[in-house]
Structure formats: structure tokens, C-alpha cells
C-alpha positions in Angstrom: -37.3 52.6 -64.7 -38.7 53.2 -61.3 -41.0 50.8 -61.2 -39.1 48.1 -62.8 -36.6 48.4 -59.8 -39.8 48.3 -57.6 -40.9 44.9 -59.4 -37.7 43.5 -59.2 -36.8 44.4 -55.2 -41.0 42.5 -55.0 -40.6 39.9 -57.1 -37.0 39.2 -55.2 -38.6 39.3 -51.7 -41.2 36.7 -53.3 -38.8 34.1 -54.1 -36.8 34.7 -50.9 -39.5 34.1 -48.7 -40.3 30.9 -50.7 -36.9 29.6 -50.6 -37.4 30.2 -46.8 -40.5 28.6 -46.8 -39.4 25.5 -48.8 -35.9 24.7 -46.7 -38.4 24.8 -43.7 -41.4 22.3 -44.3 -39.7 18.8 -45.5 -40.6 17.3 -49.1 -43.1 14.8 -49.0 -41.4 11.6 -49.1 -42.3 8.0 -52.1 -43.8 4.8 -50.4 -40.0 2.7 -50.1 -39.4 -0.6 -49.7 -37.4 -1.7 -46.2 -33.5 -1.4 -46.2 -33.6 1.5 -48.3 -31.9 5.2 -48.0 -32.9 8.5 -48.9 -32.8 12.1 -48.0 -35.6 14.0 -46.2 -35.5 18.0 -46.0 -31.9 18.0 -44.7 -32.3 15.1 -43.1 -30.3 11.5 -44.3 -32.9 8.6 -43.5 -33.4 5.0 -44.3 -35.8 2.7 -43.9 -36.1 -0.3 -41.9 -38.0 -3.4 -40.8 -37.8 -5.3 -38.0 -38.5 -9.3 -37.7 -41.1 -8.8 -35.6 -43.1 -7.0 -38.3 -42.4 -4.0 -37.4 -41.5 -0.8 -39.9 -38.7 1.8 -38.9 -37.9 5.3 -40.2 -34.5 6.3 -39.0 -33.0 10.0 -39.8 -30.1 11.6 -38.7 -29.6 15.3 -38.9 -30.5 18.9 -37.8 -34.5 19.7 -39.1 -37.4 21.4 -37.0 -40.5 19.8 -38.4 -41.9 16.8 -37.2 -42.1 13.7 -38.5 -43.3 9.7 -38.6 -43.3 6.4 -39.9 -46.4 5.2 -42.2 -45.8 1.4 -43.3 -48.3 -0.1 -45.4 -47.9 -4.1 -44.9 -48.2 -6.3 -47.6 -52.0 -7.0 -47.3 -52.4 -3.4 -47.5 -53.1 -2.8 -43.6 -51.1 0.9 -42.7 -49.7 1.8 -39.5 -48.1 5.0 -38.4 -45.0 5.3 -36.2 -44.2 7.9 -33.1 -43.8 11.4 -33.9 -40.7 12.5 -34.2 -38.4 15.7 -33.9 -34.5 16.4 -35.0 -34.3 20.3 -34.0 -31.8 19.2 -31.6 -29.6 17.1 -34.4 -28.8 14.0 -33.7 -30.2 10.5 -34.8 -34.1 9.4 -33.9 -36.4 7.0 -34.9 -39.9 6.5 -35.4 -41.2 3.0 -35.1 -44.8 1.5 -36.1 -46.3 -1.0 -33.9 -47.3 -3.0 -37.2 -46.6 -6.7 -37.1 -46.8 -7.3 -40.5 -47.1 -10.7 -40.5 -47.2 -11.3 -44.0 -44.1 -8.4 -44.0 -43.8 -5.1 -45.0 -44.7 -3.9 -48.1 -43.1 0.1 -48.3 -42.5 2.4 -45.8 -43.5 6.4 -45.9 -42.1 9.9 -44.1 -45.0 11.7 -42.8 -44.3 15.4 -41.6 -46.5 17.9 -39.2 
């Protein structure tokens, strides 16, 4: 019986530590088209893209990873945006200098 509490108390510090682990680092985030909304970690986001070309990650929300734009344009040539921080809450945005000028094909979340 002793060592059945033993493996329990272990295998409960296991999965807490995970949990732990997992609510920090962010989920890798799918390739999504422009004008498009989705959540990152605990982060709300949407993606965006400009006229000039340009592709835009916006999130708003309290999360201490870092983060960035990659947009892939539609003749396949990727860019990556600013990195990015919302450890301080609040709404930030990471922008690729892509000119697409053929436009933008998806848009990805990158973390650190």
C-alpha cells in the first residue's frame, strides 16, 4: 500500500509539472489565411494583411513567451515579422516586411 501512495504522490507531481510546462510554452499555431481569428496559448489573435503586401499577427492578452509573424506569400516566398512579447498584457503586433505582391497566401505564429 506504501508504495502505491508513493507512485501516486510521483506520478501526480509528473502531470503537474507538465500541466505547468504546457500553459507556459504556446501551441504551435496552422498556416491561416488573412482576416482570420484564433487563439494562441492564452492569447486571442487574428491575422491580417495589409495592402501594401504586408502580413500582420495581432494578439491581445497576458502570455510570457515570445512570438512572430511568418507569412508565406502566394509564390511561396516567407517572411518573418518582429518579435514580440505580451508579459505585460495588452495588445501587440508583429508585422512582416513582405510585400507580397502577388498577396498573401497564409499567415503563421512562431514562438521562442
Amino acid at each position: 500500500m506504501r508504495h502505491l501512495t508513493r507512485r501516486l504522490a510521483t506520478a501526480a507531481a509528473v502531470a503537474a509539472t507538465l500541466t505547468g510546462v504546457a500553459l507556459v510554452a504556446a501551441p504551435a499555431a496552422s498556416a491561416l489565411p488573412p482576416g482570420t481569428s484564433f487563439g494562441y496559448g492564452a492569447l486571442s489573435c487574428r491575422t491580417l494583411a495589409t495592402t501594401d503586401g504586408d502580413g500582420v499577427v495581432e494578439c491581445t492578452g497576458v502570455q510570457g513567451n515570445n512570438w512572430r509573424a511568418i507569412v508565406k506569400c502566394t509564390w511561396g516566398l516567407t517572411y518573418y515579422g518582429n518579435w514580440q512579447s505580451n508579459y505585460l498584457g495588452g495588445t501587440t503586433r508583429s508585422r512582416a516586411d513582405s510585400n507580397c505582391f502577388w498577396g498573401v497566401a497564409d499567415i503563421t505564429v512562431s514562438s521562442s
